[in-house]
C-alpha positions in Angstrom: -65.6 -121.6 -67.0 -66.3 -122.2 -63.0 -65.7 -119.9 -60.6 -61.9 -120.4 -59.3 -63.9 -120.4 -55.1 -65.7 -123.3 -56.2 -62.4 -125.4 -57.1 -61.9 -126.5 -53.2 -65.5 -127.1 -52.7 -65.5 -129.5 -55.8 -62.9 -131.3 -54.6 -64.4 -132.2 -51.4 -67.7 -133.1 -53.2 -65.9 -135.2 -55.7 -63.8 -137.3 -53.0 -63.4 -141.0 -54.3 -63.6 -141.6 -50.6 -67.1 -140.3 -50.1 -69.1 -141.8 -53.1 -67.3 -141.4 -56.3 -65.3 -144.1 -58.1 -61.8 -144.8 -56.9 -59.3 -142.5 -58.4 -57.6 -145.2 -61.0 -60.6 -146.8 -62.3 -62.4 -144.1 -64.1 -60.1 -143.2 -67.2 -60.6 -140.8 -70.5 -58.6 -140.7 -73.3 -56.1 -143.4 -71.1 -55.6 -140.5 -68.3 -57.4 -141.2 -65.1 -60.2 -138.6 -63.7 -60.6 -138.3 -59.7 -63.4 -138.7 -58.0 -66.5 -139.4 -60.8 -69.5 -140.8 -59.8 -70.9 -143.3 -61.7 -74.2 -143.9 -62.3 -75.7 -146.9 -64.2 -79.3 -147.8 -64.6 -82.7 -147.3 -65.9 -84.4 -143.9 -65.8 -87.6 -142.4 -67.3 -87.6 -140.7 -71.0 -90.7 -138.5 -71.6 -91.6 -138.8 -74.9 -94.6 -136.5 -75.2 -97.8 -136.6 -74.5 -97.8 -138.2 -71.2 -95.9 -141.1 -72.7 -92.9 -142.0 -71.4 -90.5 -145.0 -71.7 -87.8 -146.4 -69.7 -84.3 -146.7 -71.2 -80.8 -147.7 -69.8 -78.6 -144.6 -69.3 -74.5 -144.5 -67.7 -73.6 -141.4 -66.1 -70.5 -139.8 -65.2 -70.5 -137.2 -62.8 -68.0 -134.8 -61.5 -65.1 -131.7 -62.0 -65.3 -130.3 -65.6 -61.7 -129.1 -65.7 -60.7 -132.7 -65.8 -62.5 -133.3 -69.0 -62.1 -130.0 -70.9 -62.2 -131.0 -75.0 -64.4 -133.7 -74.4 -65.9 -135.1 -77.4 -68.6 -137.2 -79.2 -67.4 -141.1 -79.2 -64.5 -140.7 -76.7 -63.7 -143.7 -75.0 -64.2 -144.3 -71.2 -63.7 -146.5 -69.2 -65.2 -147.3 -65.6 -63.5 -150.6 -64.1 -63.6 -153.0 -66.5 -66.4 -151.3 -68.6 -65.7 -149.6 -71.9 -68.2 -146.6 -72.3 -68.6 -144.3 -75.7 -69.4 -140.6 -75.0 -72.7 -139.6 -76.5 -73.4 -136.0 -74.9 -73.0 -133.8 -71.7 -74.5 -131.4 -70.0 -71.7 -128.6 -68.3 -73.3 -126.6 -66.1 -71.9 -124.2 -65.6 -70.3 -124.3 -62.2 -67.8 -126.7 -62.5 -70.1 -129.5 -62.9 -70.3 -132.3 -65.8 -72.5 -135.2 -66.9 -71.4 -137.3 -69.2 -74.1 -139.8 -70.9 -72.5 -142.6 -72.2 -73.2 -146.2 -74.2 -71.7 -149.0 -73.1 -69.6 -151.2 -75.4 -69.8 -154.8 -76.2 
């Protein structure tokens, strides 16, 4: 659980006016989440060994206590994209990532 002093600092971090997604077009389980940032392009998998290979991941970034229960296959959507949950890292301090797979 985050500390309750980081709640205002999150906020201002999270601001759809800075560089997150605009507040009504990042949505889970149909309710909208403010302030995500969404990430969506190719980054570098080690795979051992030196080798490494290059895969397409989607991100979402932003308060945890919007998405408290999340869960394996949820649905989300970013504009007119339709995402399933696949893992997350919570860190700890109020922060989630959300790896996703887009849909067809």
């Amino acid at each position: 659980m985050p500390m309750r002093c980081l709640d205002t600092d999150l906020d201002a971090v999270f601001t759809s006016s800075g560089f997150g997604e605009a507040d009504s077009t990042v949505t889970w389980k149909g309710a909208p989440l403010t302030g995500f940032i969404f990430d969506d392009e190719d980054v570098q998998v080690e795979l051992g060994e030196g080798v490494g290979e290059i895969m397409h991941q989607s991100t979402l970034t932003g308060p945890y206590l919007q998405v408290v229960g999340i869960a394996n296959d949820d649905d989300v959507t970013v504009g007119a994209g339709t995402f399933k949950v696949k893992n997350w890292l919570n860190d700890g301090t109020g922060v989630i990532e959300i790896h996703m797979e887009k849909q067809p």
